[in-house]
N, C-alpha and C positions, 0 to 999 in steps of 0.2 A: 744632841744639840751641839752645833759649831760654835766656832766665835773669828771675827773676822775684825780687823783693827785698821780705822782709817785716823789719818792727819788734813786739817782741813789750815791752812796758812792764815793769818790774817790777813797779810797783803796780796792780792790777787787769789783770790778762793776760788774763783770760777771752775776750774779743770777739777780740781778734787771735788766740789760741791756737787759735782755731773755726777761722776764717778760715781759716789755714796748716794745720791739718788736711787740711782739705776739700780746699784746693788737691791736698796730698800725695797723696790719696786717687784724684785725678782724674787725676795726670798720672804718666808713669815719671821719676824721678829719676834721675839719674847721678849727681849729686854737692852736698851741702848744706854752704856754709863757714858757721861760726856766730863771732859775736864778741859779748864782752859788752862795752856803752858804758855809763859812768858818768861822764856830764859832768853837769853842775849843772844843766842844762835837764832834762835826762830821762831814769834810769836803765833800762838793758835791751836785750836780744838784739836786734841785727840777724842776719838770716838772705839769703845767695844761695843760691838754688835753680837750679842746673841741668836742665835738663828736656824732655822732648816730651811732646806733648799723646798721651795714651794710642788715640785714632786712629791715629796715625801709628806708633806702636811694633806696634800689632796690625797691619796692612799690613806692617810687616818681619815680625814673628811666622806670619804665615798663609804664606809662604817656608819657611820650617823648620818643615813636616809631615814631614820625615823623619830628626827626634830621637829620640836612642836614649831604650828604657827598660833604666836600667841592672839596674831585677829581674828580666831576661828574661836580662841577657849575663852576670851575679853570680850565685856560689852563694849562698845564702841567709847563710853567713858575711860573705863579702866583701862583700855588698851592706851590713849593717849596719856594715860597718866605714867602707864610704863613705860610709852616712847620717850619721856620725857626723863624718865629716872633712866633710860639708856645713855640718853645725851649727857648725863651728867657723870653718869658711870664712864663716856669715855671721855670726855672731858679731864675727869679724874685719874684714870688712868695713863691718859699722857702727859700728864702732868709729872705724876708719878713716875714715867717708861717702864709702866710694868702692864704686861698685857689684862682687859678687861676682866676678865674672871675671877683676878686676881682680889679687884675690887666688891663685885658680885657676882653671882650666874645671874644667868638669865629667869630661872625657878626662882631666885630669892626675889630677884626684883617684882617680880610676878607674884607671889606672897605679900610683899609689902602692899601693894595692892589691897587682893581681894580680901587680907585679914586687917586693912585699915591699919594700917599702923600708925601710934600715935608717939609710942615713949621707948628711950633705950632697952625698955626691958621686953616691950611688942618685939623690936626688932630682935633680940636674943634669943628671942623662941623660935624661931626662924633656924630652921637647920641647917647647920653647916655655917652659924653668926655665931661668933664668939664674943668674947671682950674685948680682943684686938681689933678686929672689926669695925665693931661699934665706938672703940675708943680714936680710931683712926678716921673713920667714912661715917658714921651715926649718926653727927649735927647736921653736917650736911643736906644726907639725906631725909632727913626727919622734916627741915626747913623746906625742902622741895615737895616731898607729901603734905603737907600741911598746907602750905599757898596751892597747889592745886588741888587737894581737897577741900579748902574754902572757897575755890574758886568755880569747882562744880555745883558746890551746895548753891552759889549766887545765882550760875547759870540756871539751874534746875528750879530757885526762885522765879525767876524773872521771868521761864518761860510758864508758869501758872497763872 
């Protein structure tokens, strides 16, 4: 992992803000610390980027050709109810600027799923969920299974 440090001005950011774009664009991120500086010289964003050069992340990526697709192992329910705990998972993770996995894999969200999860301690069973986890991301996600598992039971109603 690199690390690559950008100054973004407040007055007139444009030129810098290109700049760290592009970079963004070029490389996989793991992790961005951002700080605002207002000293009397210069006010504005400094940025650390953590990073590898997207060569190198495709060289690990071409390894894992044998990723599941989860709309082959998902009923058409359950799968949307993971797409949904994805959007939330990166939601949460750039929130955070910590890359996705960090929040879940992909397996656990797919666990929460099929094993119905209802309470901190469903999710704990879940391997690879600890009590940081759950004490960090758990309401969350418990609230997002919960309205979409009521929200299947209505649909599944309504169409009888």
């Amino acid at each position: 992992m690199k690390y690559k440090f950008f100054f973004i001005p407040a007055c007139w950011p444009e030129a810098a803000e290109e700049s760290l774009n592009i970079f963004l664009a070029q490389h996989v991120i793991y992790a961005i610390d951002k700080q605002f500086n207002d000293t009397a010289e210069q006010a504005g964003w400094s940025f650390c980027i953590a990073f590898e050069s997207s060569a190198a992340s495709e060289r690990k990526t071409s390894h894992n050709k044998n990723s599941l697709d989860y709309r082959e192992i998902l009923n058409s329910v359950d799968f949307n109810t993971f797409a949904e705990l994805r959007r939330l998972r990166k939601q949460t993770a750039e929130e955070q600027a910590v890359p996705a996995y960090v929040v879940f894999s992909n397996e656990q969200l797919a666990e929460m799923v099929t094993r119905r999860v209802r309470t901190l301690e469903d999710l704990r069973a879940i391997d690879g969920v600890g009590q940081a986890r759950c004490d960090r991301y758990g309401d969350a996600f418990l609230a997002m299974l919960t309205t979409l598992q009521s929200q299947s039971v209505k649909t599944s109603q309504e169409a009888l």
